[in-house]
N, C-alpha and C positions, 0 to 999 in steps of 0.2 A: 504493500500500500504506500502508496506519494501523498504527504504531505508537506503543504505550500506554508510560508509563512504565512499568509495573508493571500485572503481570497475574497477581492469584492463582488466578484460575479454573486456570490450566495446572497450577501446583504442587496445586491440592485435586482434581483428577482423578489422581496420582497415588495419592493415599494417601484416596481419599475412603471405601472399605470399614473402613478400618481406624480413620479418627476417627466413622465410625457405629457402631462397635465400643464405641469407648471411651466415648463421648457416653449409648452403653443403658445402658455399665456402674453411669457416673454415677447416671441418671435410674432404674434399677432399682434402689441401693441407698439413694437420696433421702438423702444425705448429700453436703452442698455447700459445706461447709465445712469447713478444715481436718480432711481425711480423709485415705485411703492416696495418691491420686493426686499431693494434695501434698505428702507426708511423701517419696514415692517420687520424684517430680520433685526436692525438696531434693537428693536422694543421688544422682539418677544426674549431677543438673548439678554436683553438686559434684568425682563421681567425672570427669565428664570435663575437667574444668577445672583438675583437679589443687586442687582447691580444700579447704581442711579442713572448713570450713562452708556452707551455704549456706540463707538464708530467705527464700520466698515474701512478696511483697509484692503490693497491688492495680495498680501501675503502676510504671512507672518514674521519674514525678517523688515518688511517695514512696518510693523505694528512697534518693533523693538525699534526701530530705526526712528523714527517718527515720535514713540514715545519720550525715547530720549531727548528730542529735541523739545517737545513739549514740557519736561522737567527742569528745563533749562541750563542743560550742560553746556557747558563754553569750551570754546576750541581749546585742545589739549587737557583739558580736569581731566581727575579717574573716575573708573564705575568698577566695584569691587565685586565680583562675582567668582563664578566655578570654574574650572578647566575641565571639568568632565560633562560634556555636554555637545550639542549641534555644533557647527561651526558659526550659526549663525548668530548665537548670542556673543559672542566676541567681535563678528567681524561687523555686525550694526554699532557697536559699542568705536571702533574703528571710523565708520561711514560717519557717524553723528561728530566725528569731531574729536572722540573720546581716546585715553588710554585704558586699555586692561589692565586689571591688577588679581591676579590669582588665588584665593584660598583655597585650606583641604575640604575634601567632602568629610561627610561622617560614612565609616567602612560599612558599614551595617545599611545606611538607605540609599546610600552614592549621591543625596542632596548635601550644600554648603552646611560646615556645621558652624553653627554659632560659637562655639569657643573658637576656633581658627579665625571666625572674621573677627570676633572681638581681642586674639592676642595680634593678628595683622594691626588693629586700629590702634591699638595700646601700645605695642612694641616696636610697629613699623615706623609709624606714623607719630606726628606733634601734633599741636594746636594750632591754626592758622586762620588769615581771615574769615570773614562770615564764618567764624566759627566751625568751619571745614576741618576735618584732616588732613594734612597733610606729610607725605611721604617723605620721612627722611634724606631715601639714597637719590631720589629724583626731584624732590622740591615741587611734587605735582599734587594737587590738590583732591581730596577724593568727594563727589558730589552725591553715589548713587551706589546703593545696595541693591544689585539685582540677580533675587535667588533665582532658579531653575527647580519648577516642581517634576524630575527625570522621572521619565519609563511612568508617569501617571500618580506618582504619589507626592504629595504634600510636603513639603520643605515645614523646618520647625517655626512656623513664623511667628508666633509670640516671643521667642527667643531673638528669631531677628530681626523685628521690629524692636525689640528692647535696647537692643545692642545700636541697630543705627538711629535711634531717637536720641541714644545719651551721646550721639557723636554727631549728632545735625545732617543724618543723613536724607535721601528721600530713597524709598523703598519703592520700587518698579517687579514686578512679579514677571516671571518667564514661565506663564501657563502654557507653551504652543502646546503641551502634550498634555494638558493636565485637564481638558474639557471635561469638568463635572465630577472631580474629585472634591471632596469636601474634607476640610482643617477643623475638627471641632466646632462642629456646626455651619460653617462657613462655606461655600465655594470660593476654591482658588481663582482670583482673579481679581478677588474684592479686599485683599488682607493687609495690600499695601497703598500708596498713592496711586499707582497704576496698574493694568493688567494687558496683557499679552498672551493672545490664540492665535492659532494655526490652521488652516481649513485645507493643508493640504491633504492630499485624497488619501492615503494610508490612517492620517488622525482618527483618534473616532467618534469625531464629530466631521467629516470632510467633504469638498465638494466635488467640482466636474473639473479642478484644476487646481488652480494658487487663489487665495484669501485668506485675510486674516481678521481680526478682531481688538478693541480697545476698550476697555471698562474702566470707568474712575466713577469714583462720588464726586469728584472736584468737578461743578461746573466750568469754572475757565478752562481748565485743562481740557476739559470734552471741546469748549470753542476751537480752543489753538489748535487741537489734533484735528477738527472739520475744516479751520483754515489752512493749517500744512498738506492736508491730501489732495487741495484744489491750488495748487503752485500757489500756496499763500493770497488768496485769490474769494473774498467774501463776493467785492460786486465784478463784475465781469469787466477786464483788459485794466483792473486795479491791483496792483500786485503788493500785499502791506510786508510782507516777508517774503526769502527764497524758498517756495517749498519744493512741493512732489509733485507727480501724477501717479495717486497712490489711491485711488478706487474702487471699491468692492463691486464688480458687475454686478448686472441684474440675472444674468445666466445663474452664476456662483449662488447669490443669494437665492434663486427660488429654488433653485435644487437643495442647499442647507436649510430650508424653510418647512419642507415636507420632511427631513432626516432626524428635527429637531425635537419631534415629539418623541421618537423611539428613541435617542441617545442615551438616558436614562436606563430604558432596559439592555437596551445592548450594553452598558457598562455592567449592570447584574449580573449579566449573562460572562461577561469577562471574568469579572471575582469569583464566576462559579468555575468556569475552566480554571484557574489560577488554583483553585483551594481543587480541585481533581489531579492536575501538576504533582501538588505538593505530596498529595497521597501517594500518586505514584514514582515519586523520588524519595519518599523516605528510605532510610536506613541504606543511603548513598552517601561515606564519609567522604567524597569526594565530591562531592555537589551540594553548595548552600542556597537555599532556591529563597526568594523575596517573600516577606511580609509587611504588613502596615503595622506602627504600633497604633498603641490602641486612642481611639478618638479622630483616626486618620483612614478615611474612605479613598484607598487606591482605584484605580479606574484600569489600570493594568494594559494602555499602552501600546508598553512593552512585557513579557513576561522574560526576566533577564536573570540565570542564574548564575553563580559562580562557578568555575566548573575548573579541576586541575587539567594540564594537560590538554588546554581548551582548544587550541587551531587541531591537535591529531583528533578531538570531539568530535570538532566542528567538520571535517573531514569523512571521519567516520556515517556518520549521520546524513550526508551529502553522498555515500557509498549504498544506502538505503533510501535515499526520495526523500530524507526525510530534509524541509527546507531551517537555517537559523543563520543568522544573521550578528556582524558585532557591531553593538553600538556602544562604546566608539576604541575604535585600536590606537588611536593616536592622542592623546592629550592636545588641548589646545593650546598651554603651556610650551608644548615642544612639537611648535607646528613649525614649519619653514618660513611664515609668511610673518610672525613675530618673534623670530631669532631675536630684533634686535631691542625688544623688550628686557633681554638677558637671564631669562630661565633656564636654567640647566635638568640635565635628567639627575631626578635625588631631591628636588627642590618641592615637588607633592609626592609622597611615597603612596599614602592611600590612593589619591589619585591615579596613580603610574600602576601601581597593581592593579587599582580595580581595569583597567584598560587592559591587562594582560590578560586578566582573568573571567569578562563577561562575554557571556551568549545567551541572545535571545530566541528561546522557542515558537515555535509557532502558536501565536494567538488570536482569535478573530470572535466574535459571536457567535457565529454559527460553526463550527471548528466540535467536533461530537466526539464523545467518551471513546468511540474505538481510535480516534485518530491522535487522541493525547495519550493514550496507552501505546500507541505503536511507539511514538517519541519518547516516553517512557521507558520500552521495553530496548530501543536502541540507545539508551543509554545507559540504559542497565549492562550493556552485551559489550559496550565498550570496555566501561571498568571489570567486568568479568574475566574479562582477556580473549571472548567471544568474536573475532576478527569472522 
């Protein structure tokens, strides 16, 4: 038996009457821009999010891109965040003007852990104007806390909101993967100044391409971020700022509009596969597979375990149909494209393991007991010495 990582065909036979519904709706009123589908998409994401605001964007690295400029980061400040994660939360943090500055995850969720950004703010850093941080060995000022809720579970944000309020930070969230997880009682997206989603098609909330999403309770901010997606542009050929052309279609949005009610279940449906995983990896001392602690509703993503011995796994498993995936083999710390940042390898140890040592299984909604037991039972055949 072949299994895929991810298979959308199962999820668009579901609802496939209903996104040709919406798709005629589009193409029959030939308005493709900024129309009802995304004025309506804002409100119902926002309504279920508990959110006050929310703006349509083209993707999700200019959700992060866009947001950041909305927070008012100034050419050259830092924004403190993870090295374990997309590339795109670094390389927006870059686009916007910004520097990176790297902490450790915690081993156990692979999210930023709040003792590493508070001994960073403490140890790295001084006191500096507007009451910033600022960086010792660079003299650069840090503006922006922006966790990454990875693989779908919840960063500790009470922790790190504690930490960057007593250091003046603003706190910007990196939901792209974290649609409809929830932090003690909260959905992610709402925990900090800002939020950032990802609509691209694998997420699992995703669309017919690239989109993204922004949530803030700050009414200005929701202004600024509607006036940066329109080239800084309220009244037409008046340009009050340099922005974007950063617009969530109408396609994008009414195909996300009919997916929006089932997201919910389909996340159920993940934490059920995820807790059948678990069952069938126990009493595997060579594989630690993911949990939520408790008060934290994982959405699962990714289903991403630690695994020794992971590329000959990963190999293995690819010798049986069976699909998995590493997110992520390289550190962002020790990318090519910011050597000159000056991270060395040994400088995130958690980090650097956990990149050694993660793979993601196959997970999807529809994804059925015999097919997580195959993956299961091939990995059981690994460690066994079953070649």
């Amino acid at each position: 038996m072949s299994v895929p990582v991810l298979d959308l065909t199962r999820q668009h036979a579901q609802i496939r009457e209903a996104v040709q519904r919406a798709l005629q709706d589009v193409f029959e009123t030939q308005h493709f821009i900024l129309g009802k589908h995304g004025k309506a998409l804002e409100e119902e994401a926002a309504a279920h999010l508990a959110a006050a605001r929310a703006v349509g964007v083209a993707s999700g690295t200019d959700a992060l891109l866009l947001g950041l400029r909305a927070l008012g980061l100034k050419q050259g400040e830092g924004v403190l965040t993870t090295s374990f994660t997309f590339f795109a939360t670094a390389g927006a943090i870059h686009n916007a003007g910004g520097r990176p500055f790297f902490a450790e995850i915690d081993p156990e969720t692979f999210n930023l852990s709040p003792a590493a950004v508070e001994r960073f703010l403490e140890e790295e850093c001084r006191p500096g104007p507007e009451g910033l941080p600022v960086h010792h060995a660079t003299g650069v000022p840090i503006r922006v806390l922006l966790p990454v809720h990875l693989y779908g579970l919840p960063a500790d944000m009470d922790a790190l909101n504690a930490v960057a309020s007593s250091h003046g930070l603003k706190v910007f969230e990196d939901a792209c993967q974290a649609y409809g997880a929830v932090y003690k009682g909260r959905r992610v997206g709402t925990l900090g100044h800002l939020g950032a989603f990802s609509f691209f098609p694998t997420k699992n909330w995703g669309g017919a391409g690239d989109g993204g999403l922004l949530t803030t309770d700050d009414a200005a901010l929701s202004d600024r971020l509607a006036l940066l997606r329109v080239h800084g542009s309220r009244e037409r050929y008046i340009h009050e700022e340099i922005g974007y052309n950063s617009r969530l279609d109408e396609v994008q949005a009414a195909v996300l509009r009919v997916k929006l009610p089932h997201v919910d279940g389909w996340n159920r449906r993940r934490a059920e596969v995820a807790e059948l995983y678990r069952r069938g990896l126990e009493g595997i001392p060579s594989v630690h597979a993911p949990k939520a602690p408790d008060g934290y509703t994982h959405i699962y993503h990714q289903f991403v375990i630690r695994a020794e011995r992971r590329d000959e796994l990963k190999a293995h498993l690819a010798d049986r149909q069976i699909g998995s995936m590493i997110y992520y083999p390289v550190p962002l710390h020790l990318q090519p494209c910011f050597r000159s940042l000056g991270y060395a390898e040994g400088a995130l140890p958690h980090t650097e393991r956990a990149a050694a040592e993660v793979l993601a299984l196959p997970i999807f909604a529809e994804l059925t007991q015999a097919e997580v037991q195959e993956v299961c039972e091939g990995i059981r055949s690994f460690y066994a010495g079953r070649r």
